[in-house]
VMD Tcl script that draws the C-alpha trace (Angstrom):
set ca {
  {55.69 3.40 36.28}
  {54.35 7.02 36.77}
  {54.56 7.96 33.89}
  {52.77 4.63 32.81}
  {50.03 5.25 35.50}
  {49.42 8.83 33.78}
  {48.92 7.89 30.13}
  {46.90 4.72 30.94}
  {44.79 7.08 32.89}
  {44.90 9.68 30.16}
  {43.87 6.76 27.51}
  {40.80 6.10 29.96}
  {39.66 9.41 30.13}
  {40.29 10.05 26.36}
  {38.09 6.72 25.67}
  {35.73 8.03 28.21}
  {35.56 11.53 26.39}
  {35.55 9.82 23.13}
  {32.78 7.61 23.88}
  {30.78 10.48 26.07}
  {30.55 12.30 22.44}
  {29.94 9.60 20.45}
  {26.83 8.81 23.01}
  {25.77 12.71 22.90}
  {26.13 12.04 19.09}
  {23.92 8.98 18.66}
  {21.35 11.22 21.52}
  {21.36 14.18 18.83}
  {20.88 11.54 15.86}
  {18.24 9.98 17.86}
  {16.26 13.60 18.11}
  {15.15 12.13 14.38}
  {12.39 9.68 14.95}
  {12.81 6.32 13.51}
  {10.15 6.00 10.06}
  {7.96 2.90 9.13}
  {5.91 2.93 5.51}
  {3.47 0.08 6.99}
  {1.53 -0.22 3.65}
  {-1.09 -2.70 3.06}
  {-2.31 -4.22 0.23}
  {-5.92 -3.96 -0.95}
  {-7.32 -2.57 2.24}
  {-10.42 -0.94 1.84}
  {-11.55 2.72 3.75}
  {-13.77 0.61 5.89}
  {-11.65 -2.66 6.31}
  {-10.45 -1.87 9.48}
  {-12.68 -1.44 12.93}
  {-11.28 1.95 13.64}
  {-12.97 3.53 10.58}
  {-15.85 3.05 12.23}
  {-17.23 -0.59 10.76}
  {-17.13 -2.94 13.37}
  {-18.50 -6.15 11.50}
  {-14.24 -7.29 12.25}
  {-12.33 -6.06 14.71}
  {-8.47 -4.69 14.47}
  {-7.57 -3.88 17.77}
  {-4.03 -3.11 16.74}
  {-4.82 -0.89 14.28}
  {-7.43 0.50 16.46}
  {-4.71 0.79 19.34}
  {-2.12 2.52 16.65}
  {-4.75 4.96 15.55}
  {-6.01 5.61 19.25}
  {-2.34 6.78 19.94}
  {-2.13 8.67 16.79}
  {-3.98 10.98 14.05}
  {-6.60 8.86 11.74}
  {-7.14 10.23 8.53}
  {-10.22 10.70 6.68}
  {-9.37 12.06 3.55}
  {-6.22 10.44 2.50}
  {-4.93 8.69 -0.79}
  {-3.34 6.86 -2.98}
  {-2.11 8.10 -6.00}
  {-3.66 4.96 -8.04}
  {-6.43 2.13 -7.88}
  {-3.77 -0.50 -8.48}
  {-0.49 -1.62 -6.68}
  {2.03 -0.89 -9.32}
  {1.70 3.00 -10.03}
  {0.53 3.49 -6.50}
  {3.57 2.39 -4.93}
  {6.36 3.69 -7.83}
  {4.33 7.20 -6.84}
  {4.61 6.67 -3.15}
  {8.67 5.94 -3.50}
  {9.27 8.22 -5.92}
  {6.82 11.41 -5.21}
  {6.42 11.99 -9.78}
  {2.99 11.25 -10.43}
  {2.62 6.76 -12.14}
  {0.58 8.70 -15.21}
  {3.07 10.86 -16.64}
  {4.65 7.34 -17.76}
  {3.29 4.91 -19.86}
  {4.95 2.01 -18.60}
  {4.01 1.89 -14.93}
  {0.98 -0.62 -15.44}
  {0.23 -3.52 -13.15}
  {4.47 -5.13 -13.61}
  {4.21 -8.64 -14.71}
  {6.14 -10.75 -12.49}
  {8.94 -10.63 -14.56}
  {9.23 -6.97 -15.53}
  {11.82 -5.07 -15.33}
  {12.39 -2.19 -12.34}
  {9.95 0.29 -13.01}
  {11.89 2.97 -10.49}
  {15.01 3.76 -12.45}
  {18.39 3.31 -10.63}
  {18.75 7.36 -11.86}
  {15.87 8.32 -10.05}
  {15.89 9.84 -6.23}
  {13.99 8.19 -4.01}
  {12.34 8.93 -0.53}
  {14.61 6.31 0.65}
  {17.96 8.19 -0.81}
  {16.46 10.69 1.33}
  {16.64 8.74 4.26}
  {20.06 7.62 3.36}
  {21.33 11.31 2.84}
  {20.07 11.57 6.34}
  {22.02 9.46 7.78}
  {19.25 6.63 8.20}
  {19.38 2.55 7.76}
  {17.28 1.74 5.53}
  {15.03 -1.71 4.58}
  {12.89 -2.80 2.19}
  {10.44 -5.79 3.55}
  {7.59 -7.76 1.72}
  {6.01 -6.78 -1.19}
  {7.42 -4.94 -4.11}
  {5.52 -5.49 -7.09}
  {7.89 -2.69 -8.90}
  {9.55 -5.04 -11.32}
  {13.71 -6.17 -10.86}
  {16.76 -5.89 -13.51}
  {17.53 -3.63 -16.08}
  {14.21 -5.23 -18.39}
  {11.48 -7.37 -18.91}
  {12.67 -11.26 -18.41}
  {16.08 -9.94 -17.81}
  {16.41 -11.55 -14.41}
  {18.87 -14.16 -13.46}
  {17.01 -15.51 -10.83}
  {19.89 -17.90 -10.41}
  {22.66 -15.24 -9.16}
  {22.36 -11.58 -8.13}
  {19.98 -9.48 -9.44}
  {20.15 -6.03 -10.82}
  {19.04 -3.57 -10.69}
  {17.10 -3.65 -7.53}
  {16.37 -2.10 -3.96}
  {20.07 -0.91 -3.17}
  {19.76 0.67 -6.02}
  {17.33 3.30 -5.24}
  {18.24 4.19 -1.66}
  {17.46 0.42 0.11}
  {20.93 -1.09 2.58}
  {18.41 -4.25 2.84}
  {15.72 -6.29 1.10}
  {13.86 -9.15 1.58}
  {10.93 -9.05 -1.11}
  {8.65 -10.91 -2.78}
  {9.84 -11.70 -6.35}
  {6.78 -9.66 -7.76}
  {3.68 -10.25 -6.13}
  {1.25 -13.54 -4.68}
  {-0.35 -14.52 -7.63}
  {2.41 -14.43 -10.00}
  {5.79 -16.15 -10.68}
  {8.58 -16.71 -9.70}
  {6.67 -17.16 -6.03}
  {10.10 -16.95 -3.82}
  {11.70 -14.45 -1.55}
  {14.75 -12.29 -2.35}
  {17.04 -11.19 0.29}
  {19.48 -8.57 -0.64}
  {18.61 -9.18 -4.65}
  {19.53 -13.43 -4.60}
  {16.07 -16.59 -4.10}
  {16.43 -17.48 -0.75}
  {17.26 -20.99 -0.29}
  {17.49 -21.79 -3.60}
  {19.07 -25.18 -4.43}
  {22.14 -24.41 -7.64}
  {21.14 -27.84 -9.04}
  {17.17 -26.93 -9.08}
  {17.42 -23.26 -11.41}
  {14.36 -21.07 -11.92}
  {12.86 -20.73 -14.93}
  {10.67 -18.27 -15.70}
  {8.06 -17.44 -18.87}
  {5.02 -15.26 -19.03}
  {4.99 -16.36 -23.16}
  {5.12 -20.58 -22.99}
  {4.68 -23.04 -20.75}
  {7.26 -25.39 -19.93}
  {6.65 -29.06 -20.72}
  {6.10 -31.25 -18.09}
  {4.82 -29.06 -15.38}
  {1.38 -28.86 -14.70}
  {-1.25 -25.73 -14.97}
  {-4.23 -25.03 -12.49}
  {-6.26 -25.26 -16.16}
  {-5.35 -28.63 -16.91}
  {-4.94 -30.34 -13.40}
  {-7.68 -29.11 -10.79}
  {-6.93 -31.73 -8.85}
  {-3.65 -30.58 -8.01}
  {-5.07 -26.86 -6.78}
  {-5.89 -28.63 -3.07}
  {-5.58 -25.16 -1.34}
  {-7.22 -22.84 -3.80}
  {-8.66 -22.89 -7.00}
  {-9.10 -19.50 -9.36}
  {-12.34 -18.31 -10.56}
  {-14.20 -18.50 -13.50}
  {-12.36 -16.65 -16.34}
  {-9.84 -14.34 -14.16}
  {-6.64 -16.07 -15.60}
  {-5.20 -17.68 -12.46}
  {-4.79 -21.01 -14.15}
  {-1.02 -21.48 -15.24}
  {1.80 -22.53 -13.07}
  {0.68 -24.46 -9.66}
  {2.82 -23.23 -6.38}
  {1.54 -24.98 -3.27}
  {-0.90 -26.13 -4.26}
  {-2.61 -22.70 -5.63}
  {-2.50 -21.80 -9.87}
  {-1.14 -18.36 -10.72}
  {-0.23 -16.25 -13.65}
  {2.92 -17.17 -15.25}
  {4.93 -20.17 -16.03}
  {7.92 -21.41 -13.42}
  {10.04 -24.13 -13.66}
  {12.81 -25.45 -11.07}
  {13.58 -23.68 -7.34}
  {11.70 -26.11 -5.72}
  {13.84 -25.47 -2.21}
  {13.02 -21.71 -2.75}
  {9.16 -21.68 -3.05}
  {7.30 -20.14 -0.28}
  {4.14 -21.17 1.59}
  {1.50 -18.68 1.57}
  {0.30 -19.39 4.61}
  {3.45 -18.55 5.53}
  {3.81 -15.34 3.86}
  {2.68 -13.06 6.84}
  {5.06 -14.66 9.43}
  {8.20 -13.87 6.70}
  {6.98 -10.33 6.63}
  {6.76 -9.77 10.22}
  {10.04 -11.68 11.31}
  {12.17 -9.98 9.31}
  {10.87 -6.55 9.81}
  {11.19 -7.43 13.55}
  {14.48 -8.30 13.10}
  {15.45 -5.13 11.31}
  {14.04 -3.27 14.28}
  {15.83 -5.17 16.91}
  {19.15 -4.99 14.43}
  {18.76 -1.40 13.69}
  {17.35 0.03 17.15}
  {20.23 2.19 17.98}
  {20.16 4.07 15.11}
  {18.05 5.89 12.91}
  {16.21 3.92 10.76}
  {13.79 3.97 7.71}
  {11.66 1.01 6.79}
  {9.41 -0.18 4.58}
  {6.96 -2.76 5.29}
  {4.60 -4.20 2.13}
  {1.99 -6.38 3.77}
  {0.63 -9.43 1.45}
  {-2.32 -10.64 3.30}
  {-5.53 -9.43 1.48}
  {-3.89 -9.67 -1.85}
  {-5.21 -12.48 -3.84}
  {-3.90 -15.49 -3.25}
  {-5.71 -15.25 0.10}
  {-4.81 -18.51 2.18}
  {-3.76 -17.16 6.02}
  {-1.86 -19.33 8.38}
  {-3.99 -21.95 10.29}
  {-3.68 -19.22 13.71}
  {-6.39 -17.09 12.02}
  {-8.22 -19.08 9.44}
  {-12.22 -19.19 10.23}
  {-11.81 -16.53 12.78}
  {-13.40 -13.68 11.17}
  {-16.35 -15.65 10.07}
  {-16.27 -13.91 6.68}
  {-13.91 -16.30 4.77}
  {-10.05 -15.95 4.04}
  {-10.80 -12.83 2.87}
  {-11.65 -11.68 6.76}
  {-9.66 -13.65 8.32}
  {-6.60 -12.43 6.25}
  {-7.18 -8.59 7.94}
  {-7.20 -10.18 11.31}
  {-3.62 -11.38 10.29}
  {-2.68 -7.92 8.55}
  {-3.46 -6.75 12.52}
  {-1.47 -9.52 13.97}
  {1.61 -8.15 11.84}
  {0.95 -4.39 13.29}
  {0.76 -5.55 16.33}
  {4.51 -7.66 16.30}
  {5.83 -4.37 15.04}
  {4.32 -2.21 17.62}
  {5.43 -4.65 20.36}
  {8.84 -5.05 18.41}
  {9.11 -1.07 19.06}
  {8.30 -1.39 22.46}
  {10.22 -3.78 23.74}
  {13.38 -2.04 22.01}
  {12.47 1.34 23.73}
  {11.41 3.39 20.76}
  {8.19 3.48 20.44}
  {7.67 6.79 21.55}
  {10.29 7.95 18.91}
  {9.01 6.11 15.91}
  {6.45 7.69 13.31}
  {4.27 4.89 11.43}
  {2.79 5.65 8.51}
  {-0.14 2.89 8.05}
  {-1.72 2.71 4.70}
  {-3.04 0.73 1.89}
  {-1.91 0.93 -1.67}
  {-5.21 0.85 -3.06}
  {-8.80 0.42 -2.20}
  {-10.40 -3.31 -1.73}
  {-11.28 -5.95 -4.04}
  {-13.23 -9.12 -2.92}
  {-13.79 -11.58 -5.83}
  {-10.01 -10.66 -7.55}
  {-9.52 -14.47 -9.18}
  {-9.74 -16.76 -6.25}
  {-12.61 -18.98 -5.55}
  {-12.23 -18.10 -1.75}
  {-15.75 -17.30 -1.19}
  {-15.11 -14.00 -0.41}
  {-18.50 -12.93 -1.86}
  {-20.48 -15.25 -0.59}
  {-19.63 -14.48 2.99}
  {-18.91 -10.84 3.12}
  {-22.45 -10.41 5.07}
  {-22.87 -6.88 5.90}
  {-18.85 -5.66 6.11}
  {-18.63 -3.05 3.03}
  {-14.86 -3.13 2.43}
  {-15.32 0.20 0.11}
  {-16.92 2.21 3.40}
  {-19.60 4.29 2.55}
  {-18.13 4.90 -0.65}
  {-18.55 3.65 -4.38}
  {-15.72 1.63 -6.46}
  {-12.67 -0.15 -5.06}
  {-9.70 -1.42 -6.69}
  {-9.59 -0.39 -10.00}
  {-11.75 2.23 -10.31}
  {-12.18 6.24 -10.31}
  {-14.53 6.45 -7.70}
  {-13.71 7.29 -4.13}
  {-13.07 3.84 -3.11}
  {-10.31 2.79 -5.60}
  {-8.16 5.53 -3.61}
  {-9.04 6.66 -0.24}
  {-7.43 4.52 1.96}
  {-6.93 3.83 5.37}
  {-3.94 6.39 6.91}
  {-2.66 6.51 9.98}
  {-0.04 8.56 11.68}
  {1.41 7.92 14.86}
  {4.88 9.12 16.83}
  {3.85 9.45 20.20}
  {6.67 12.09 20.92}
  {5.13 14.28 18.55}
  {1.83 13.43 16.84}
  {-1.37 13.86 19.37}
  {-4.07 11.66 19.21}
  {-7.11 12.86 17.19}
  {-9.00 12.33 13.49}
  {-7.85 14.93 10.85}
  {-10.45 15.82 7.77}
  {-7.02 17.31 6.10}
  {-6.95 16.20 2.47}
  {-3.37 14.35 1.94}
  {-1.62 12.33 -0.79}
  {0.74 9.63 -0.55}
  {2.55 11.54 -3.44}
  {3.48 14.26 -0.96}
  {5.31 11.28 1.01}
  {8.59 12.18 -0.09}
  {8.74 16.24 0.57}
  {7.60 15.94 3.68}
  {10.08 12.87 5.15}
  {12.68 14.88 3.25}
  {11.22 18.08 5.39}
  {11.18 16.07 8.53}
  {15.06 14.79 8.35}
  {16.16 18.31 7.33}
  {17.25 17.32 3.74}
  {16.64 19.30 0.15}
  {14.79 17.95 -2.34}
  {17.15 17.32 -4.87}
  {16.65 19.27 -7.92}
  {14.47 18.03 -10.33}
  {13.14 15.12 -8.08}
  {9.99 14.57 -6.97}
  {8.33 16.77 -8.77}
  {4.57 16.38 -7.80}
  {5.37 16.13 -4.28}
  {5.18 18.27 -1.70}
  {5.71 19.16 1.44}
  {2.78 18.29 3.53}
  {4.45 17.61 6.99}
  {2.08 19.56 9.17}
  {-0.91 18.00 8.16}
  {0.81 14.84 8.84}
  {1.71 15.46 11.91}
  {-1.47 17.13 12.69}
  {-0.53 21.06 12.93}
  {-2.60 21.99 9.85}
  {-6.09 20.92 9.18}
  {-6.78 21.29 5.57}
  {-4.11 19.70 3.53}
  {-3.58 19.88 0.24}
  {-5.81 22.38 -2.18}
  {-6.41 19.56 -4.38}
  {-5.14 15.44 -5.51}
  {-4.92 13.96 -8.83}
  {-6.15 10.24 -8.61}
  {-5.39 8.00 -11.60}
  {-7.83 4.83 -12.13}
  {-8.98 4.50 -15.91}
  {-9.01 8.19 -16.32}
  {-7.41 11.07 -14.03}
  {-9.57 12.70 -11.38}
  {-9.01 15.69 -9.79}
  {-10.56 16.14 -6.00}
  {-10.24 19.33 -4.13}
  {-11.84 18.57 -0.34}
  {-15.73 19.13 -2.17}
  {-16.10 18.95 -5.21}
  {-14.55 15.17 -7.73}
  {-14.09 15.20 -11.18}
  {-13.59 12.26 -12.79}
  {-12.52 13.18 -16.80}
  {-14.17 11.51 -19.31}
  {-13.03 8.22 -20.83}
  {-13.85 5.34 -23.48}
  {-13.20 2.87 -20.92}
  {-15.37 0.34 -19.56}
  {-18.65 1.52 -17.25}
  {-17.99 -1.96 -14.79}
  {-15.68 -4.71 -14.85}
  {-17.60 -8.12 -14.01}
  {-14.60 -10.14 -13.28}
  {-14.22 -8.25 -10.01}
  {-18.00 -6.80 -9.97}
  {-16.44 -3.34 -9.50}
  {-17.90 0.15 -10.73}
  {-14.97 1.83 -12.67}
  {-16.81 5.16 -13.26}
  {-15.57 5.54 -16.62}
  {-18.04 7.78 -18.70}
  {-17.41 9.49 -22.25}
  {-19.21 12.19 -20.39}
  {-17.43 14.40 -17.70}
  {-18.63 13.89 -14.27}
  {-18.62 15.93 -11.35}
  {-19.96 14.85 -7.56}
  {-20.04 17.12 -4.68}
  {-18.72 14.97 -1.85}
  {-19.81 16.72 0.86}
  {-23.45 15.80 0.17}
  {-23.05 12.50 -1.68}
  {-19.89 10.55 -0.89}
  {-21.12 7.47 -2.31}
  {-20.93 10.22 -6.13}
  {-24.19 8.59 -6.88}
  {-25.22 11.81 -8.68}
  {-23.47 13.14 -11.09}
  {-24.13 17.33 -10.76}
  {-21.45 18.15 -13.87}
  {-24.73 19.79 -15.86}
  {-25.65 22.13 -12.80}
  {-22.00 23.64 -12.31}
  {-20.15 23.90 -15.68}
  {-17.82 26.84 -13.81}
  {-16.89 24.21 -11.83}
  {-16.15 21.83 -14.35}
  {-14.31 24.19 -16.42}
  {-12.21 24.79 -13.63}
  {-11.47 21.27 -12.43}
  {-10.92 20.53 -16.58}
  {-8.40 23.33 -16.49}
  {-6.52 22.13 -12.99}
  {-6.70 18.82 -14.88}
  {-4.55 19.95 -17.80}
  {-2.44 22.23 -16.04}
  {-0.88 19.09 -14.04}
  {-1.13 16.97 -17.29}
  {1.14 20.03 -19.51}
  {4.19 19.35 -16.62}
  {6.88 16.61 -17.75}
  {4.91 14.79 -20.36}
  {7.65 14.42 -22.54}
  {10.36 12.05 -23.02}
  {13.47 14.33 -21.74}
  {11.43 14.73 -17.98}
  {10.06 11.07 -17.73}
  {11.57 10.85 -14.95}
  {13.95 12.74 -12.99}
  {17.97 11.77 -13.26}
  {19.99 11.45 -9.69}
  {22.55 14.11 -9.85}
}
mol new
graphics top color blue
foreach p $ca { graphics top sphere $p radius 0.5 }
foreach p [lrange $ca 0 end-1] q [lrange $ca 1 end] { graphics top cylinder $p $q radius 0.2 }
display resetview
C-alpha cells in the first residue's frame, strides 16, 4: 500500500512537473505576439476618420490607431487586388510576372504551391495559421481547373494556411460561394456548380437580358457586370447549379467576422497568424440592413462603417480572450479607392465632400499616389507606442520583417524584394525604406520626395471608373513634398534626378526577369 501511496504520489508530482513545463513552455511561446493581416479592400488614404477626414466616422479604426503607430507613407505594391496581395504573401515583386493580372474567378492559383510564403514563415515558427475572406489569388493547378464539386487543389494549405474559409474569387464574380478548408460550403451533391467565363449556360438568366430580376443592384452603364444573376445582383461570369451554397452579400461581412472570431477564440492559447480579407467596399456594395443609410453617403459609406464594425468584433474578440495586449494588427488596404467600379449604387452622386483618394490624385488603378498609399496601421500594445510615423514602408517588406520578428531565416531564394523593415514597423526607426517600386500601368519608383512615374502608351484616364491613371509617353517626375496631389510634373527642371530614378528603375527591373527566377522554388 506504501509503496502504492509513493508512486501515485510520484505520478502526481511527475504530471505536476510535466505540466509546470509544458505551461513555462506555452509562457515562452507566448513571448511571440499573436499576428493579424487585417487588409481591406479598396480603402482609400482618406476613407477612414483617423486620417484626418471626418465627413464618416471609424471609431474603431480610430481607437486601433489611437493605441498604435498610423502610417503616413505606406503602400501597396499595386493599384489592383490581385498583384497587390500575391506581393504582400509572397514578398517578389506582382511585375516581374506576367500572369498576376486581376485573376478571373476561375483562374488558377497565382502563388505557386513551390513558393515560400509569409505564412510558411509563420508555420516554421511554430504558429496556427488562417486564411479568412477574400482571396482573389486564383485556386487549382489552372485556369477552369476547379472541381468545385469536391476538394480543391491547389489552395491555401498549400502555401503555409492550417485553415481557410474564402471567397471563391472575389464579389463580383463567379462562382459567388464560400470555401472552407478548399470544399463550397453547404453545397447540395444533387445541385453541382458550373462554372464558364467563355458561354453562358442555357436557361439561366443574365443581368443584360433580365433587369427585372437585378432587385438589389443593377451594374452600370458599360462596366460588364451583366452576366450571371446571384441574389439578386449581375456579375461577371456564368454559374450554373449550387443553389444551397450561394451567399448573401449582405451577409458577407458577418461570415468574415464570425469566423475570424472563432479562429481567435479556437486558437487563443497559442500562437497564431491570421489573415483577414475584408469585402465590404469592393463592388458589389450591398451592406447588411444594421448599417445601410447610416453614413448618408450611399452603400458606398455605409459599407466603411461596416468594414469598422468588423475591426471592432476582432478587437473585442482579442480582448475578451486576454490577448490583446500581445497581438500586433497590421490594418491595411490592398489598393487605393474606387467609387463608380460597375455598380449603379450611387456612389457618385452622394459622395458630397468625403475625397476617398485624401489629398492625393488617382485611386484604384492608377500610378498616382492614390492607387497605392493606403491606410496602415500598426498596433501591439506590449510593444508598439502610440504615435504617427512619416517612415516610408511597403507591404512587400511584409514578409522579412514577420520572418525577423518570429526569429526565422528567410529561406534562400525567397522573397526576394522584401526586406526587413521591422523597426519602422514597430516604430524604432523613422525613415523606412530608401525607396518603393509601385506598379499601376507603368512602374514608379518613390523615394520619401521625389515620384517617378515611367513613361507608358497606356491610357491618360479611364472613364468607366472616372479615374486619372497618369500614364504619359513622357517621363514624369513630382516632388511630393511640395505637391502631393503631383499636379506638376517638374521632370524638365531636374533631369539628374530623372536619370537617377530611370536608373533605380532598371536596376530593380534587371533582377529575376527571366523564366528560371519567376518565382522562387520551396526548398
Amino acid at each position: 500500500m506504501k509503496q502504492s501511496i509513493i508512486f501515485g504520489m510520484g505520478a502526481v508530482l511527475l504530471a505536476s512537473c510535466s505540466g509546470n513545463q509544458q505551461k513555462a513552455k506555452q509562457q515562452t511561446e507566448q513571448k511571440l505576439p499573436n499576428v493579424i493581416f487585417l487588409i481591406g479592400d479598396d480603402v482609400g488614404y482618406g476613407d477612414l476618420s483617423c486620417y484626418g477626414h471626418a465627413s464618416i466616422q471609424t471609431p474603431n479604426v480610430e481607437r486601433l490607431a489611437a493605441q498604435g503607430l498610423r502610417f503616413t507613407d505606406a503602400h501597396a505594391v499595386a493599384a489592383t487586388s490581385t498583384p497587390s496581395r500575391y506581393s504582400l504573401f509572397t514578398g517578389h515583386y506582382a511585375w516581374r510576372r506576367n500572369d498576376t493580372g486581376i485573376a478571373a474567378g476561375n483562374a488558377g492559383m497565382v502563388i505557386r504551391p513551390e513558393q515560400e510564403t509569409v505564412a510558411d514563415v509563420f508555420h516554421a515558427a511554430g504558429y496556427t495559421t488562417g486564411a479568412i475572406g477574400k482571396w482573389h489569388l486564383g485556386l487549382a493547378d489552372t485556369t477552369a481547373g476547379q472541381d468545385w464539386n469536391g476538394f480543391i487543389t491547389p489552395g491555401p494549405q498549400d502555401i503555409g494556411f492550417d485553415y481557410s474559409y474564402i471567397m471563391a474569387a472575389t464579389g463580383d464574380r463567379v462562382p459567388c460561394v464560400w470555401l472552407e478548408n478548399q470544399r463550397v460550403v453547404n453545397l447540395d451533391p444533387a445541385d453541382p456548380i458550373e462554372v464558364s467565363y467563355k458561354e453562358p449556360f442555357p436557361g439561366e438568366p443574365l443581368g443584360k437580358d433580365h433587369p427585372e430580376l437585378l432587385t438589389k443592384l443593377k451594374p452600370s452603364p458599360n462596366h460588364g457586370h451583366n452576366q450571371a444573376i446571384v441574389n439578386g445582383i449581375s456579375r461577371i461570369g456564368y454559374m450554373k447549379g449550387g443553389k444551397q451554397a450561394l451567399w448573401e452579400d449582405e451577409n458577407i461581412a458577418d461570415s468574415i467576422t464570425v469566423k475570424a472570431v472563432q479562429f481567435i477564440e479556437q486558437h487563443k492559447a497559442e500562437p497564431f497568424f491570421l489573415y483577414v480579407g475584408t469585402n465590404d467596399i469592393h463592388v458589389p456594395r450591398y451592406p447588411h440592413e444594421r448599417f445601410r443609410g447610416k453614413s448618408g453617403m450611399g452603400y458606398r459609406g455605409d459599407a466603411i462603417l461596416q468594414f469598422d464594425w468588423t475591426v471592432g468584433e476582432i478587437m473585442a474578440a482579442l480582448e475578451k480572450a486576454g490577448i490583446a495586449e500581445n497581438t500586433l494588427i497590421v490594418l491595411s488596404s490592398d489598393n487605393g479607392p474606387v467609387v463608380d467600379d460597375g455598380y449603379a449604387d450611387r456612389a457618385v452622386e452622394l459622395l458630397g465632400e468625403h475625397k476617398p483618394w485624401g489629398p492625393m490624385r488617382g485611386g484604384k488603378y492608377s500610378n498616382f499616389e492614390a492607387g497605392t498609399r493606403v491606410p496602415f496601421i500598426v498596433s501591439w500594445p506590449a510593444r508598439v507606442k502610440p504615435g504617427v510615423s512619416e517612415a516610408l514602408v511597403s507591404q512587400i517588406d511584409l514578409f522579412a520583417s514577420m520572418a525577423s520578428l518570429v526569429g526565422q531565416p528567410v529561406p534562400e531564394g525567397a522573397a526576394p524584394d522584401s526586406r526587413d523593415q521591422l523597426k519602422a514597423l514597430l516604430g524604432e526607426d523613422p525613415n523606412g525604406r530608401d525607396y518603393i517600386i509601385e506598379q499601376a500601368g507603368s512602374l514608379s519608383v518613390q523615394n520619401r520626395g521625389w515620384k517617378y512615374i515611367a513613361p507608358s502608351n497606356g491610357a491618360a484616364y479611364a472613364k468607366l471608373t472616372n479615374t486619372e491613371l497618369g500614364n504619359n509617353k513622357e517621363p514624369q517626375l513630382y516632388d511630393l513634398k511640395a505637391d502631393i496631389g503631383e499636379r506638376t510634373n517638374v521632370a524638365s527642371d531636374h533631369p539628374d534626378v530623372v536619370a537617377a530614378m530611370q536608373q533605380c528603375l532598371e536596376q530593380e527591373k534587371a533582377k529575376g526577369m527571366n523564366e528560371e527566377t519567376k518565382y522562387v522554388k520551396k526548398k
